[in-house]
C-alpha positions as CSV (number, residue, x, y, z in Angstrom):
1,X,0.0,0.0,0.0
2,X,1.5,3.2,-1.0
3,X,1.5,6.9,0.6
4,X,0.1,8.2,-2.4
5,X,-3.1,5.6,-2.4
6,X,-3.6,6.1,1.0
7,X,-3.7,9.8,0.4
8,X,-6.0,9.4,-2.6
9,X,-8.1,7.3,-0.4
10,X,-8.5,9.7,2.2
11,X,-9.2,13.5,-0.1
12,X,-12.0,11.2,-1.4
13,X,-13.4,10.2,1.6
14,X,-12.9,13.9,2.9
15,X,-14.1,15.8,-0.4
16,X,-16.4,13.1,-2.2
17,X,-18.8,12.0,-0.1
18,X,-21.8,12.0,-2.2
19,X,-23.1,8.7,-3.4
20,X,-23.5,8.7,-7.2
21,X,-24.5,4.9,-7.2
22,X,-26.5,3.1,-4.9
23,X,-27.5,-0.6,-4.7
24,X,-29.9,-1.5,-2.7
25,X,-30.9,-5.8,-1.7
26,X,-30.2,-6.5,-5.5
27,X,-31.3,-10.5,-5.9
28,X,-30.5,-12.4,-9.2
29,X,-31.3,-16.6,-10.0
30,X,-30.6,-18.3,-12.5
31,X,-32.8,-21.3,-12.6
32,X,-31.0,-23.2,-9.3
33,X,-28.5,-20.6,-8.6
34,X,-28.3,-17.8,-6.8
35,X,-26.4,-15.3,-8.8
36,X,-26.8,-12.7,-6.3
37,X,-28.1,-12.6,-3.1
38,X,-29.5,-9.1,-1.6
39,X,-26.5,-7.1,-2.5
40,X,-25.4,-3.8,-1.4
41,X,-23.3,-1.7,-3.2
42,X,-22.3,2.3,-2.8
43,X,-20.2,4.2,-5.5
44,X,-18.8,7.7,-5.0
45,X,-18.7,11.0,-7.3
46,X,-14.5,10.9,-8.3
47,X,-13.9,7.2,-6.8
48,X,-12.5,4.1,-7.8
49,X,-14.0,1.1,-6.4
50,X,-12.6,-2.2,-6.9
51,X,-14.7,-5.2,-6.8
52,X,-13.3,-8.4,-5.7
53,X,-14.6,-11.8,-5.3
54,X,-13.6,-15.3,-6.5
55,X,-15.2,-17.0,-9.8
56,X,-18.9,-17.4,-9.9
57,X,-19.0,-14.9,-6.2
58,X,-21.4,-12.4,-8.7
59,X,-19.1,-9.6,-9.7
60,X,-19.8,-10.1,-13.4
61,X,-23.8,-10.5,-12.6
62,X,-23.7,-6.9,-10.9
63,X,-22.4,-5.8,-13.9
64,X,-24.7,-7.3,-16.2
65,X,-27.5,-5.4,-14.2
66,X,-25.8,-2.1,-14.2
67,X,-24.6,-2.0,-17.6
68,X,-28.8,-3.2,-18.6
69,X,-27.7,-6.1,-19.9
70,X,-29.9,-8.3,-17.4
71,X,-32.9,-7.6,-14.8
72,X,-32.8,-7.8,-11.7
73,X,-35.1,-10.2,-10.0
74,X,-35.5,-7.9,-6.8
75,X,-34.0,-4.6,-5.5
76,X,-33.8,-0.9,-6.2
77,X,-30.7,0.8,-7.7
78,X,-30.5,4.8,-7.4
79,X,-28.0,6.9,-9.9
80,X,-27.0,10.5,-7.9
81,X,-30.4,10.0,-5.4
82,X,-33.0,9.4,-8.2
83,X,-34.8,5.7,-8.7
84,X,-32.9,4.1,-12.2
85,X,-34.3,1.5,-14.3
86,X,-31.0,0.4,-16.1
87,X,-33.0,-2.2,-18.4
88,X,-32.4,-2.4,-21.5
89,X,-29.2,-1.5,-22.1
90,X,-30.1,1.7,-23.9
91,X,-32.0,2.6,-20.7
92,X,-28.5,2.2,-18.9
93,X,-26.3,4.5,-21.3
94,X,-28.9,7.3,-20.7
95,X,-28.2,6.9,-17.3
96,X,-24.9,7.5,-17.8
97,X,-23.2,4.1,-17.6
98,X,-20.6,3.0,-19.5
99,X,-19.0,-0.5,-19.6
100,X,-15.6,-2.1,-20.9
101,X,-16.7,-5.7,-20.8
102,X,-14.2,-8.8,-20.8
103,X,-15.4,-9.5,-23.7
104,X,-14.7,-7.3,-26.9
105,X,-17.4,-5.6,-28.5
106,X,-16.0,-4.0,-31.6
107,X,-16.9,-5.4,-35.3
108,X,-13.8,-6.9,-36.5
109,X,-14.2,-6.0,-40.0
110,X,-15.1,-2.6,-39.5
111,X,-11.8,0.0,-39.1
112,X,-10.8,1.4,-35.7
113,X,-12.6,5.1,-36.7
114,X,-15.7,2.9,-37.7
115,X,-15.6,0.9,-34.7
116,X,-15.1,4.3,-32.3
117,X,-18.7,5.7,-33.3
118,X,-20.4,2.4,-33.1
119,X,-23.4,2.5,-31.7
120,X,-22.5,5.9,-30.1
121,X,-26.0,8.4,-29.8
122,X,-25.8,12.0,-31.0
123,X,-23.2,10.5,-34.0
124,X,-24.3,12.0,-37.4
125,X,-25.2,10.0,-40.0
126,X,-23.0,10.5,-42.8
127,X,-18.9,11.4,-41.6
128,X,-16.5,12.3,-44.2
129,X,-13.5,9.9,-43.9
130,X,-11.0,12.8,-43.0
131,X,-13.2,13.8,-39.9
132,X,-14.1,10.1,-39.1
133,X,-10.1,9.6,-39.2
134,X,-9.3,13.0,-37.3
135,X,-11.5,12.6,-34.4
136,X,-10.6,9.0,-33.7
137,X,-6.8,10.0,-33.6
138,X,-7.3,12.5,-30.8
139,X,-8.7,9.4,-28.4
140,X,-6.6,6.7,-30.0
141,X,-3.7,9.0,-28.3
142,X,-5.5,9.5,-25.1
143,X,-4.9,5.6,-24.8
144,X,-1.7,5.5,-25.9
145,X,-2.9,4.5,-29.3
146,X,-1.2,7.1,-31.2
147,X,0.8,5.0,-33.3
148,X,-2.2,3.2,-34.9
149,X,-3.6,4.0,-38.1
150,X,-7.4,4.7,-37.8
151,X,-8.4,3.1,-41.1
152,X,-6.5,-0.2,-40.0
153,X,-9.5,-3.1,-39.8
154,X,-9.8,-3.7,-35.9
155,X,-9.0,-7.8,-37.0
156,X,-5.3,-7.0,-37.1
157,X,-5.0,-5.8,-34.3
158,X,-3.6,-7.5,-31.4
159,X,-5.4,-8.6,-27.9
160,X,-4.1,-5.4,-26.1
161,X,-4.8,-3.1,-28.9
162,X,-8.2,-4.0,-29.0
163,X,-8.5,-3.6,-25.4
164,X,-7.5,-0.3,-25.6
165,X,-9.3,0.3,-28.2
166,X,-12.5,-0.6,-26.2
167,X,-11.8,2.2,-23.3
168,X,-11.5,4.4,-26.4
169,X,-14.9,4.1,-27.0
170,X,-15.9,4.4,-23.1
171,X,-14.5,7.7,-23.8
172,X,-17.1,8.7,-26.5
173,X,-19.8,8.4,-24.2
174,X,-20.0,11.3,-21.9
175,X,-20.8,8.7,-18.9
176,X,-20.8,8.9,-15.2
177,X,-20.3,5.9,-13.9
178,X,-17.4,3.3,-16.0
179,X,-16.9,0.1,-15.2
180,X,-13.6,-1.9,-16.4
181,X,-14.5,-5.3,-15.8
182,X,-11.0,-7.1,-16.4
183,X,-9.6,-4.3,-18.4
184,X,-5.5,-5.4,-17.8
185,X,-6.4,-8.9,-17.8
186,X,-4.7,-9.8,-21.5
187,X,-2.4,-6.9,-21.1
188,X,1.8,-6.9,-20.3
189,X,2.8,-4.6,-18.1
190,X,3.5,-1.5,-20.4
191,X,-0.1,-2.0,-21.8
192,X,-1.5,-2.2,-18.2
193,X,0.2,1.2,-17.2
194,X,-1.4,3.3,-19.8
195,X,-5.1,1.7,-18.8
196,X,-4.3,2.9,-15.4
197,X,-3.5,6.0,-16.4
198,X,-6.5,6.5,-18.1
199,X,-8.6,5.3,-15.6
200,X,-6.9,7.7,-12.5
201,X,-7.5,10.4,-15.2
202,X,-11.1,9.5,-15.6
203,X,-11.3,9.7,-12.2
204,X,-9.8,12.8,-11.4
205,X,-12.4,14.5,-13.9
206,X,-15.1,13.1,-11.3
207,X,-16.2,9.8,-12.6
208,X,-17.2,7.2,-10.7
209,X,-15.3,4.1,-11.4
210,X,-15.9,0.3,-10.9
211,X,-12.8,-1.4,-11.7
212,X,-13.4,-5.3,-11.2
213,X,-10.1,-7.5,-11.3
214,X,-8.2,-10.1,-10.2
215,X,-4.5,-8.4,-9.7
216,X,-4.6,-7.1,-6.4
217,X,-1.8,-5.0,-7.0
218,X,-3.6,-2.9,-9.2
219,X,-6.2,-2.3,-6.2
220,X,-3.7,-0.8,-4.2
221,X,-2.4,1.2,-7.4
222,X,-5.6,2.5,-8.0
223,X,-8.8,2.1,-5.9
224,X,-9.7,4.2,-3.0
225,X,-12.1,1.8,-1.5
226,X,-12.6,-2.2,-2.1
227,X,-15.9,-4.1,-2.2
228,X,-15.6,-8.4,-1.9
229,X,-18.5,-10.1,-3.0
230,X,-18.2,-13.6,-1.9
231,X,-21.2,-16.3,-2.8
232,X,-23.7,-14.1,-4.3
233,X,-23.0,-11.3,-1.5
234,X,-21.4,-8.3,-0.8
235,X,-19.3,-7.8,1.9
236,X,-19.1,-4.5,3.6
237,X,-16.6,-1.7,1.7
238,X,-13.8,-0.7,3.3
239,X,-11.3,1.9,2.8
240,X,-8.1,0.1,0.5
241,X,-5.5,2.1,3.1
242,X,-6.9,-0.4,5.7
243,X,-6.3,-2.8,4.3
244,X,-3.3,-5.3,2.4
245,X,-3.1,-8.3,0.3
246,X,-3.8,-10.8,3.3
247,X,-6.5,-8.8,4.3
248,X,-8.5,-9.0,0.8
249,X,-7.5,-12.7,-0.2
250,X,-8.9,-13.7,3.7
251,X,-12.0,-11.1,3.2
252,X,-12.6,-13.3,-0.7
253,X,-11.9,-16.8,0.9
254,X,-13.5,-16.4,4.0
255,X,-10.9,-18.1,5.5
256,X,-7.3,-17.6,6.7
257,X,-4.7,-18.3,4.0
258,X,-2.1,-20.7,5.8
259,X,-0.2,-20.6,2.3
260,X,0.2,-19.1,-0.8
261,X,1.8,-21.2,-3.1
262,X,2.3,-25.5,-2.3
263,X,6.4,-26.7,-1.6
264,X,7.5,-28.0,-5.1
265,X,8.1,-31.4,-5.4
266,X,11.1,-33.4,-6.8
267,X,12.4,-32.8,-10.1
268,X,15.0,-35.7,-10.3
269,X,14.9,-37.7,-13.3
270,X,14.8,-37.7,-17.1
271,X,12.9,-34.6,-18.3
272,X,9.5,-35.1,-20.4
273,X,10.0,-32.6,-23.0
274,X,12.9,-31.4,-24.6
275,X,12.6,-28.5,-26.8
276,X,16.0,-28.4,-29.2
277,X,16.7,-25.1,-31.2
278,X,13.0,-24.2,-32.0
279,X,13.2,-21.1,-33.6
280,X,9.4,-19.5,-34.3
281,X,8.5,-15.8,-36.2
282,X,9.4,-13.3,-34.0
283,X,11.9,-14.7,-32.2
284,X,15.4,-13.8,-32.6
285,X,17.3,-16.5,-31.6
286,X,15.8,-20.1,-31.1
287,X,14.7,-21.5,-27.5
288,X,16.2,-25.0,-25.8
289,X,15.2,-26.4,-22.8
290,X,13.9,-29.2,-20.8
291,X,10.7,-29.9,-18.6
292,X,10.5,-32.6,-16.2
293,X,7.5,-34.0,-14.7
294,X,6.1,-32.5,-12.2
295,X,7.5,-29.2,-13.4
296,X,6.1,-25.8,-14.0
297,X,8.4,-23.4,-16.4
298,X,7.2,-20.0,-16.7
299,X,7.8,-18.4,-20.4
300,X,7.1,-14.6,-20.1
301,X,7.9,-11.6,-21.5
302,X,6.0,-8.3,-23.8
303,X,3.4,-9.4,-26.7
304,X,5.0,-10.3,-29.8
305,X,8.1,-11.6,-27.6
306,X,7.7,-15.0,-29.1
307,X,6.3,-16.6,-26.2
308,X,2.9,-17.1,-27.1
309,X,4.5,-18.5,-30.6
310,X,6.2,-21.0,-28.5
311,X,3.3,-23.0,-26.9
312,X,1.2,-22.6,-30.0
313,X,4.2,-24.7,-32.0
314,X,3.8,-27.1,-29.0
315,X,0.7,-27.6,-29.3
316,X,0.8,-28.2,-33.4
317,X,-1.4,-24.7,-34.1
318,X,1.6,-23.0,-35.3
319,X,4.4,-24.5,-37.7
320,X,8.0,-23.8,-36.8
321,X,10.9,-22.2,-39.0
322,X,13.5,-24.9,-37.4
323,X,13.8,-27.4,-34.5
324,X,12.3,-30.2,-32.6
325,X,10.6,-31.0,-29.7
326,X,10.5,-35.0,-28.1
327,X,7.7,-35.6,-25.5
328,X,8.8,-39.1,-23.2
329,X,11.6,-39.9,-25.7
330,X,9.5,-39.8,-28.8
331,X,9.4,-36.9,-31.2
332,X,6.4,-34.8,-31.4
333,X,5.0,-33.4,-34.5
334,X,4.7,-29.8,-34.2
335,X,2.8,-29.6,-37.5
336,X,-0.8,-31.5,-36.8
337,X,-2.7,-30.5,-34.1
338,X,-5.0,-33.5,-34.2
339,X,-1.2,-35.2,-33.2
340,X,-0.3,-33.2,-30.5
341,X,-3.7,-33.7,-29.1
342,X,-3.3,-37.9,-29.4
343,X,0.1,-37.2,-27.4
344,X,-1.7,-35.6,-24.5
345,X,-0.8,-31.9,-25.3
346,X,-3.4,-29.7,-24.3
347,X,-3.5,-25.8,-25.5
348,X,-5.5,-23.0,-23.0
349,X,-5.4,-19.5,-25.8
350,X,-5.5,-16.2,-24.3
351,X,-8.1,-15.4,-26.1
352,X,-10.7,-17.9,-25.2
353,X,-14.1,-15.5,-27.2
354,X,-12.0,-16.3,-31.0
355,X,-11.1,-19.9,-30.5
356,X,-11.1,-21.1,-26.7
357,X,-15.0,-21.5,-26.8
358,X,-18.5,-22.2,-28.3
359,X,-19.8,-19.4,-26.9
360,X,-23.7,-20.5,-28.1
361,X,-23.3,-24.3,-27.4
362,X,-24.1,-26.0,-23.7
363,X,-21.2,-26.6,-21.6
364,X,-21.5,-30.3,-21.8
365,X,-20.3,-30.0,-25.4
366,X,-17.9,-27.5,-24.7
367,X,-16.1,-30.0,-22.4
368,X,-16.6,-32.9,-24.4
369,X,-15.4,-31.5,-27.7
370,X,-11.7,-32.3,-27.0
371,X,-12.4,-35.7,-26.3
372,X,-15.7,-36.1,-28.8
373,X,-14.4,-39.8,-30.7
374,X,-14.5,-41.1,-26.8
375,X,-17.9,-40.4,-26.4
376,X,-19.2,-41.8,-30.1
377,X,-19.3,-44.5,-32.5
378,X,-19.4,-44.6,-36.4
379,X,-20.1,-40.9,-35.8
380,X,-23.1,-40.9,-33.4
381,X,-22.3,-39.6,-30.1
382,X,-23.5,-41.1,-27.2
383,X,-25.4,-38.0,-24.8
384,X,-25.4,-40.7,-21.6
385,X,-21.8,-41.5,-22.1
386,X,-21.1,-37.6,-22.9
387,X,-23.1,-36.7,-20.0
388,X,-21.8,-38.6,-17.8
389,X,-17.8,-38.2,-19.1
390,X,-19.0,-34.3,-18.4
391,X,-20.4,-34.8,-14.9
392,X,-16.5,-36.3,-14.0
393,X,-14.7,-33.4,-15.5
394,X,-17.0,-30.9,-14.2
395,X,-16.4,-31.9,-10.6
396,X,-12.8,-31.5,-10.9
397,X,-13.0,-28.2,-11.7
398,X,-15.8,-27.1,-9.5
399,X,-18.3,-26.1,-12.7
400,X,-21.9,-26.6,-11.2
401,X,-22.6,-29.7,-13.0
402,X,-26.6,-28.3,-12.8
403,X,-25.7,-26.0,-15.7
404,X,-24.0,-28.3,-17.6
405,X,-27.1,-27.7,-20.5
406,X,-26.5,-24.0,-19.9
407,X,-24.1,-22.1,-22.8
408,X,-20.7,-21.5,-22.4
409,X,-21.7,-17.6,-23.3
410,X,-23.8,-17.2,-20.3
411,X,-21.6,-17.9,-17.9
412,X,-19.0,-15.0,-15.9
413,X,-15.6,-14.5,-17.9
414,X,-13.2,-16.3,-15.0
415,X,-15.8,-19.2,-14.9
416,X,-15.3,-19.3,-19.0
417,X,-11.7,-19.7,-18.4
């Protein structure tokens, strides 16, 4: 916790104290679960809230609600003292609330000018491609965009540009009350600095923010006061200078945290993968090394460092320029997916909405789609054998195998992941 946050923390509590948002015994079901469960929430003129909670607790459900994307089942919500109805959508952007979801919302073939006046209200109907163009330049550079050429289609761009390029469009909207909902989640750490910049910025003009995440060192960055929803309820708010990184993880848990991280175990022995002079585009020099079972090896580093290039070639999505890679004393072919996936190599993309997921398609199938010839024969797949093949994996991860006919789409982003 810094001087500086604590400081921040305190002019608000001192200057600010009028509630611009208000959330009163907000209730939300869906079908057996209880998405939220008569939640209160409070939101400040000038403030950045953060709001905490494990996956599924019913961060991305209050947000839903706010941003007029669902209706809530029971509760009263106030915007600066009044009563707001904030559904539909278009009923919350009068209000004044903006959103940067998780999930992108710009048209990919459409350019990055196109994309900024989307959808926006008070927009004229015919712009002249040299205004279009000018006015988007002005808030690509308030986002450190400046480099970027506005007519460039938005599906070239990479997973942090279009990020930014999403809090570009907040910017449009003369809103009140923005919520970033994940906003640094995709984002190295030079990316993540100018999306906190913006956001203290926005801020500091008097916006309310709600900044929900799951890098709690951004919270004490950034937030003046923390909110931990936990189960379908909200805990009370309390000031972030009172608190640290225990203190939240225990407040999200319910429950001391005797450790962070589990003693590693033994690494003797042959390793299981060798990797041998695998060079990849954008890498300069090729990478060698070994991983032995039971072993975790961290590749890091900025986007377009090569990482990512790395464990796509592992997995067979990416052909390499040179180099090898053996798996238990056998080579593995870096060229066929469908090979790589026989050899027990499984591939988790950072971007989970363009080829991670079936958004649209039940959960069931989303898990069994890996492993779909286990489940089938001469084509036909079984649903009891699929089911129940779901039902086992489910429980592993902790995925409420009641909404296993549910879609993928409908679910919160971390429970997605």
């Amino acid at each position: 916790m810094t001087a500086e946050a604590a400081s921040t923390g305190s002019q608000v509590e001192e200057t600010a104290p009028r509630s611009r948002l208000r959330v009163r015994r907000l209730s939300k079901r869906y079908g057996n679960v209880q998405a939220l469960d008569e939640v209160d929430f409070e939101l400040r003129a000038g403030e950045v809230m953060a709001l905490l909670g494990e996956n599924g607790a019913g961060k991305s459900t209050l947000v839903k609600i706010l941003s007029g994307l669902e209706q809530a089942d029971s509760g009263t919500i106030e915007i600066d003292g009044a009563p707001a109805a904030l559904y539909p959508s278009a009923r919350s952007q009068a209000a004044g609330v903006a959103v940067v979801h998780q999930e992108y919302s710009s048209v990919p073939t459409l350019s990055v000018a196109e994309n900024l006046v989307l959808g926006q209200k008070g927009v004229p109907a015919l712009w002249l491609p040299g205004r279009l163009n000018t006015r988007a330049k002005k808030l690509l550079a308030a986002v450190g965009l400046d480099y970027l050429d506005p007519r460039t289609p938005v599906e070239r761009l990479s997973v942090a540009e279009m990020q930014l390029l999403e809090i570009a469009r907040l910017l449009v909207r003369d809103a009140r009350i923005l919520i970033f909902d994940e906003p640094t989640a995709a984002l190295a750490d030079r990316e993540i600095e100018r999306v906190l910049a913006v956001i203290k910025r926005l801020s500091g003009e008097g916006r309310a923010v709600i900044y929900v995440t799951h890098r709690l060192p951004e919270v004490f960055r950034l937030a003046h006061r923390v909110t931990v929803f936990r189960n379908g309820r909200s805990l009370p708010s309390r000031p972030t200078a009172e608190l640290d990184v225990d203190a939240v993880i225990t407040m999200m848990l319910g429950r001391e945290l005797e450790t962070m991280f589990p003693a590693h175990g033994s690494l003797d022995g042959e390793p299981l993968l060798r990797i041998d002079g695998l060079l990849m585009p954008g890498l300069e020099e090729p990478v060698t090394l070994d991983v032995h079972p039971g072993e975790i090896v961290g590749l890091t580093g900025q986007l377009g460092s090569g990482a990512s290039a790395v464990v796509q070639s592992l997995a067979g999505m990416l052909p390499p320029l040179a180099g090898r890679a053996v798996l238990d004393g056998d080579a593995l072919a870096l060229r066929s997916r469908a090979a790589t996936l026989r050899r027990g190599v499984a591939y988790c993309t950072a971007d989970r909405k363009k080829d991670g997921i079936f958004a649209g398609r039940p959960i069931r199938e989303n898990l069994s789609s890996p492993w779909v010839r286990l489940v089938s024969t001469a084509g036909w797949i079984s649903g009891r054998r699929e089911r129940a093949r779901a039902r086992e994996i489910a429980a592993q991860f902790a995925i409420d195998v009641k909404r296993l006919g549910a879609a993928v789409g409908a679910l919160s982003g971390g429970n997605q992941q």
